[in-house]
MIDO-995704 format. One record per atom (N, C-alpha, C, CB): residue in three letters; atom name; x, y, z. Coordinates in steps of 0.2 Angstrom, whole numbers, always signed. Each point is the difference from the previous one (the first is absolute). Glycine has a CB too. Example, Ala and Ser with C-alpha at 12.3 -4.5 7.8 and 13.67 -1.06 7.14 Angstrom:
% MIDO-995704
resn | name | east | north | up
ALA | N | +66 | -28 | +39 $
ALA | CA | -4 | +6 | +0 $
ALA | C | +4 | +6 | +0 $
ALA | CB | -9 | -6 | +6 $
SER | N | +7 | +11 | -10 $
SER | CA | +4 | +6 | +1 $
SER | C | -4 | +5 | +3 $
SER | CB | +6 | -3 | -10 $
% end
This chain:
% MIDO-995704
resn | name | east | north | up
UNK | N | +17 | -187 | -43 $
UNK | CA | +2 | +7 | +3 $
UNK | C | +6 | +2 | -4 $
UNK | CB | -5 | -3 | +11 $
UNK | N | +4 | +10 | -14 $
UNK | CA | +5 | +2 | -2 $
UNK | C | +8 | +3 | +5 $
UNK | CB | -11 | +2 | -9 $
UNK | N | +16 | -3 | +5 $
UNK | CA | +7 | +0 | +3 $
UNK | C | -2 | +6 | +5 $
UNK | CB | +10 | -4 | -12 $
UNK | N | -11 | +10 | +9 $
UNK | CA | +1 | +7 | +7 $
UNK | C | -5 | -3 | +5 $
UNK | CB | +3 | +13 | -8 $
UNK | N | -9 | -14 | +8 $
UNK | CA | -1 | -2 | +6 $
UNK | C | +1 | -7 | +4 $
UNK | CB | -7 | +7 | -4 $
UNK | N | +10 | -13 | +1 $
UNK | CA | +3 | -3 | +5 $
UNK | C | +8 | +4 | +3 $
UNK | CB | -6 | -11 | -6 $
UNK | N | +6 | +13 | +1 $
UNK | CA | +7 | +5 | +3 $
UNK | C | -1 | +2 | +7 $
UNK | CB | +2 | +5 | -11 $
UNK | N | -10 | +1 | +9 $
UNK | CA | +0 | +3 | +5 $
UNK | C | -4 | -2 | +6 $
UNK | CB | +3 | +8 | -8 $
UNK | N | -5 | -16 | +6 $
UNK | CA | -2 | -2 | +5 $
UNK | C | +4 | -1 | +6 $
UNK | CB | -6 | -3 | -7 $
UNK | N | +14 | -1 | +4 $
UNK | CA | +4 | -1 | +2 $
UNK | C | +5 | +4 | +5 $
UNK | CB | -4 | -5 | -9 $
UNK | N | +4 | +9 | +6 $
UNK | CA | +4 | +5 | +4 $
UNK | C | -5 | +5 | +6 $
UNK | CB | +10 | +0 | -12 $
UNK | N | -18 | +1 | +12 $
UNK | CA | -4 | +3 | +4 $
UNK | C | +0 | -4 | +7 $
UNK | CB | -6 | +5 | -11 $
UNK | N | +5 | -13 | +6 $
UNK | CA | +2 | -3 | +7 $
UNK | C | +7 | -2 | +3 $
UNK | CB | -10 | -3 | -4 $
UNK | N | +15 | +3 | +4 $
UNK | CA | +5 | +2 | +2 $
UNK | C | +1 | +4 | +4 $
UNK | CB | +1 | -3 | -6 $
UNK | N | -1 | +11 | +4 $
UNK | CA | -1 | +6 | +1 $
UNK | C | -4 | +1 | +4 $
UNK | CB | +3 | +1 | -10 $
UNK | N | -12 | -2 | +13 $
UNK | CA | -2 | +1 | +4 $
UNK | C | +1 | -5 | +3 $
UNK | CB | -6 | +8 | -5 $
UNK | N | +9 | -15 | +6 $
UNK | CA | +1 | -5 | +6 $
UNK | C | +3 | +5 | +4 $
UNK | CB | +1 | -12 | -5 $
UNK | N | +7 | +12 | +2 $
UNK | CA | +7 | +4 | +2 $
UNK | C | -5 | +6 | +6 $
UNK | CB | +11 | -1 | -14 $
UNK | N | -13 | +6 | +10 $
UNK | CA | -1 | +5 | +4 $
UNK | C | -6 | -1 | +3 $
UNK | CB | +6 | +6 | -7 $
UNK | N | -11 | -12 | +8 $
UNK | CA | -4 | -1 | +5 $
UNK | C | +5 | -4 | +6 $
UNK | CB | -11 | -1 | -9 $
UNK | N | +16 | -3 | +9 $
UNK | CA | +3 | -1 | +4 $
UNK | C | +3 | +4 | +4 $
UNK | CB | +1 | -7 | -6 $
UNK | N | +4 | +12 | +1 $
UNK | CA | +6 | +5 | +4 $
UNK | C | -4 | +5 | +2 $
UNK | CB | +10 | -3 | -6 $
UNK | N | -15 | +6 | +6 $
UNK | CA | -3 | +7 | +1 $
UNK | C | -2 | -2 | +7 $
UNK | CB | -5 | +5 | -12 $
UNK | N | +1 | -11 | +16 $
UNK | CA | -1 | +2 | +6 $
UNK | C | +7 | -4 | +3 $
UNK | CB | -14 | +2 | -1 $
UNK | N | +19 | -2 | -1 $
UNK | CA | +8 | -3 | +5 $
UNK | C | +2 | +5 | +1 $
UNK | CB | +5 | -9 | -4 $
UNK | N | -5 | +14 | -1 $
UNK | CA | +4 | +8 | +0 $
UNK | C | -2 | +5 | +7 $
UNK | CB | -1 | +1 | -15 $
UNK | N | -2 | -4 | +19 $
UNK | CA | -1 | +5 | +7 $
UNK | C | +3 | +6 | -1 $
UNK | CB | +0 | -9 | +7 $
UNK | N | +5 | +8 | -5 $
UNK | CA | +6 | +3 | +3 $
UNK | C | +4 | +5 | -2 $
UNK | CB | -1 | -7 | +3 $
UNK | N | -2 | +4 | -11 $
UNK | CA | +4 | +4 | -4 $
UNK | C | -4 | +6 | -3 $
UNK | CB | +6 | -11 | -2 $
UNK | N | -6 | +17 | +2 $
UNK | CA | -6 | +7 | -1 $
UNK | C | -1 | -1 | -10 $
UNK | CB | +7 | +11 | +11 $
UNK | N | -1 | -12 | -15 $
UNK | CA | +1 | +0 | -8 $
UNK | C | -6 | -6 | -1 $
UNK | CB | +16 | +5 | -3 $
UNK | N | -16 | -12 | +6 $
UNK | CA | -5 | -2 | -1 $
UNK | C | -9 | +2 | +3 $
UNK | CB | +12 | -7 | -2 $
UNK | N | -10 | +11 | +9 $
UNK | CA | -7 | +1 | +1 $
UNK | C | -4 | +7 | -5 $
UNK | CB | +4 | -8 | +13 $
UNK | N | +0 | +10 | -14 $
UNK | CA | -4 | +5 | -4 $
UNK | C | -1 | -2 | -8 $
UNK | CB | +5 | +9 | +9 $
UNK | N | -2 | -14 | -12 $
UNK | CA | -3 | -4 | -6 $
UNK | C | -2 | -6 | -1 $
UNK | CB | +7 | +6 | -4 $
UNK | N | -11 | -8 | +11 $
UNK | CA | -6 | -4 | +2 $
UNK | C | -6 | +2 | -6 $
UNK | CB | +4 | -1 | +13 $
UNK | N | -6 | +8 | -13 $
UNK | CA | -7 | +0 | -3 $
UNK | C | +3 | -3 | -9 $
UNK | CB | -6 | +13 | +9 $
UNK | N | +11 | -12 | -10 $
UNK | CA | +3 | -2 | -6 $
UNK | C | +1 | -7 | -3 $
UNK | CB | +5 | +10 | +3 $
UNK | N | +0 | -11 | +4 $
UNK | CA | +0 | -9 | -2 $
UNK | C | -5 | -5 | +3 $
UNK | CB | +12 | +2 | +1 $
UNK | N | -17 | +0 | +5 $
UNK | CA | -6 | -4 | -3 $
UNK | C | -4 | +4 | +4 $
UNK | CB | +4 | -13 | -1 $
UNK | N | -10 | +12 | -7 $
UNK | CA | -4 | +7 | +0 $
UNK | C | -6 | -6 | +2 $
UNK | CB | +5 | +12 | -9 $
UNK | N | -5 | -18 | +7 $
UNK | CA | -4 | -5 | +1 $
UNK | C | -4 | +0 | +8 $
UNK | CB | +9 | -7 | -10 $
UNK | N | -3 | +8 | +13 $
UNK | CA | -3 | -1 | +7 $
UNK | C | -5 | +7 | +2 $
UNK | CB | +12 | -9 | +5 $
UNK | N | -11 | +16 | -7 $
UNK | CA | -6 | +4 | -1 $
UNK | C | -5 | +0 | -2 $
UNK | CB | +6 | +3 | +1 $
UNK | N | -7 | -9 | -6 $
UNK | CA | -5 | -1 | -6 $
UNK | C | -5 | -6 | +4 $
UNK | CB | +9 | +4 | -12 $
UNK | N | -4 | -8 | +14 $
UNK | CA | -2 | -8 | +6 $
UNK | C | -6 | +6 | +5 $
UNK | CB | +16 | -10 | +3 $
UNK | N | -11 | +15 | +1 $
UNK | CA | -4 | +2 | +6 $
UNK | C | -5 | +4 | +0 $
UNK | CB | +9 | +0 | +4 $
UNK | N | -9 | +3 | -12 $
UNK | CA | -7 | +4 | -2 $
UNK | C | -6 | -4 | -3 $
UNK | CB | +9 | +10 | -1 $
UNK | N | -7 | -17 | -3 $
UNK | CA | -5 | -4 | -1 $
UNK | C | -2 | -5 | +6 $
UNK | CB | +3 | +2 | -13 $
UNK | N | +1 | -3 | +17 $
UNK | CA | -2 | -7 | +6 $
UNK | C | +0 | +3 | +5 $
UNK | CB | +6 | -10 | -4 $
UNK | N | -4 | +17 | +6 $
UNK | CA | -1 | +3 | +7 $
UNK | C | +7 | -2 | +3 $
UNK | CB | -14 | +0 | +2 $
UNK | N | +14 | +1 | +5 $
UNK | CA | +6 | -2 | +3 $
UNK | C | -1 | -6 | +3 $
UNK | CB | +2 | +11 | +2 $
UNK | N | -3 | -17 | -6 $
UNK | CA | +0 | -6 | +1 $
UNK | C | +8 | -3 | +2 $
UNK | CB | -11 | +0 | -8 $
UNK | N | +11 | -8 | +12 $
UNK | CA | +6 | +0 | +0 $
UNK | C | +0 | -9 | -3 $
UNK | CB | +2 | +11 | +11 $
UNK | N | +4 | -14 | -11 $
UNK | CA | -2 | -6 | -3 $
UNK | C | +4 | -4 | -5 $
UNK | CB | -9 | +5 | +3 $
UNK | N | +8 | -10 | -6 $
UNK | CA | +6 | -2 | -5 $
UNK | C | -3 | +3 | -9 $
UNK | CB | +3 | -14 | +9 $
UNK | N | -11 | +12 | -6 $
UNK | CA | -4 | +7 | -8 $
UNK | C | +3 | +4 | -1 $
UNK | CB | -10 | -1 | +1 $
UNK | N | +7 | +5 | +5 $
UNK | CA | +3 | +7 | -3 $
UNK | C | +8 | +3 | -2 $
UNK | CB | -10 | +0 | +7 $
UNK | N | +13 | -8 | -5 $
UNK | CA | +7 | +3 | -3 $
UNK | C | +1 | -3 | -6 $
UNK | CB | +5 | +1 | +10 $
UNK | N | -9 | -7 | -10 $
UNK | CA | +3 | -3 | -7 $
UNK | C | -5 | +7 | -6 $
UNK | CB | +2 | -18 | +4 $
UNK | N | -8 | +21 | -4 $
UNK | CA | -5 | +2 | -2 $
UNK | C | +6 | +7 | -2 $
UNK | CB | -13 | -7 | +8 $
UNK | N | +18 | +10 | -4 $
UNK | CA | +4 | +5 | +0 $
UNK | C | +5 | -3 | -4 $
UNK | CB | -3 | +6 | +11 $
UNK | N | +7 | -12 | -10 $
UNK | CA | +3 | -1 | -4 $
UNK | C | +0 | -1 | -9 $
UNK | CB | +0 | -2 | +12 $
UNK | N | -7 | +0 | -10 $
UNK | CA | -2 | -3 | -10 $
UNK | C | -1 | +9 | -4 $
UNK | CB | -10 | -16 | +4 $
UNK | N | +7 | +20 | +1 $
UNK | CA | -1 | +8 | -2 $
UNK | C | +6 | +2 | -1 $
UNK | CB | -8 | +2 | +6 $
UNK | N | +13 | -2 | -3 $
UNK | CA | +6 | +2 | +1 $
UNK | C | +5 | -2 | -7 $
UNK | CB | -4 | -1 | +14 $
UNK | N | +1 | -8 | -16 $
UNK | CA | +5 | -2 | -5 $
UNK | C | -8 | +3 | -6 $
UNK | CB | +12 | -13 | +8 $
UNK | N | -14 | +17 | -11 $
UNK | CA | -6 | +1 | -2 $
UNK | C | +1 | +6 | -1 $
UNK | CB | -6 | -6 | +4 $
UNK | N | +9 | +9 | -1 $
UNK | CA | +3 | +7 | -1 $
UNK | C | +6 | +2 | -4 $
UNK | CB | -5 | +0 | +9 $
UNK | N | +8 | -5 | -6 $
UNK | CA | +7 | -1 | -3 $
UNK | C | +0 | -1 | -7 $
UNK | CB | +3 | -4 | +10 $
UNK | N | -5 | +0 | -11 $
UNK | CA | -5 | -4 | -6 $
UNK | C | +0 | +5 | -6 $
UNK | CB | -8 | -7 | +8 $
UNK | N | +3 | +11 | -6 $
UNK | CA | -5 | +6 | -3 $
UNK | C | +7 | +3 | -4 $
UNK | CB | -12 | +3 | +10 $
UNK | N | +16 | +0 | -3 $
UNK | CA | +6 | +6 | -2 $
UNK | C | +4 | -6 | -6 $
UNK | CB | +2 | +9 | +15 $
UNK | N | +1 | -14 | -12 $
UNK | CA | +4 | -1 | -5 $
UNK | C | -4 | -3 | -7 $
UNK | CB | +9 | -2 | +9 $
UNK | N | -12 | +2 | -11 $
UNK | CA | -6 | -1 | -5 $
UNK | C | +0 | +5 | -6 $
UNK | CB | -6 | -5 | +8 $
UNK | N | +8 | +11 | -2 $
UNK | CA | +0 | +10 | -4 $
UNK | C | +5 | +0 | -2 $
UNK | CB | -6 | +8 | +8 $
UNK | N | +10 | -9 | -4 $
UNK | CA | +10 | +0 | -3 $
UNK | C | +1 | -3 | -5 $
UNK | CB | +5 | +1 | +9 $
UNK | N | -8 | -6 | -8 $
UNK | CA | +3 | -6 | -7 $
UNK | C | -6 | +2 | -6 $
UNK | CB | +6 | -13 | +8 $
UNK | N | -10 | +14 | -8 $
UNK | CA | -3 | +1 | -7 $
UNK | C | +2 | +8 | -2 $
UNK | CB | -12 | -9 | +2 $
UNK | N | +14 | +14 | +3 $
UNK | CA | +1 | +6 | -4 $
UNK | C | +9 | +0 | -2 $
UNK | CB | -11 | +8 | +8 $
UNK | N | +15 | -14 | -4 $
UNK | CA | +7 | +0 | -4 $
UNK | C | +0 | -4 | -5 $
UNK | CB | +5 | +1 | +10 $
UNK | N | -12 | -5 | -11 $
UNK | CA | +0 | -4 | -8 $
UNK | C | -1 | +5 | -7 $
UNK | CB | -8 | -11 | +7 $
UNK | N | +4 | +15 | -4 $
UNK | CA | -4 | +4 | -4 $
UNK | C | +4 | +7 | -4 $
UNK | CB | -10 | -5 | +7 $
% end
């Protein structure tokens, strides 16, 4: 595997753990609930391929989307800042 994608393996997963964690703690907080769709888009993508299932799947299933996504984006940044 070349450097930029362990790179960006690296840090997608990171990056979408963090914000799979802290996005549903942020209740309370409005600045996080309105960049939910942003910081995990996974779990709209979970509810539109699995339906409104509930369970440990469907979160790990949102999870692995979630760090997949992340993935993708930092993959774009680092080959267009190589180039």
């Amino acid at each position: 595997m070349n450097r930029i994608m362990f790179k960006a393996l690296a840090y997608g997963f990171t990056l979408g753990t963090i914000f799979f964690v802290i996005a549903p703690l942020g209740l309370g907080i409005s600045l996080i609930e309105s960049l939910k769709p942003v910081l995990v888009p996974s779990v709209f993508l979970a509810q539109g391929i699995l339906g409104n299932t509930t369970g440990i799947g469907s979160i790990v299933f949102a999870l692995l989307l979630n760090v997949t996504v992340n993935t993708i984006l930092f993959s774009g940044i680092f080959s267009l800042r190589k180039k």
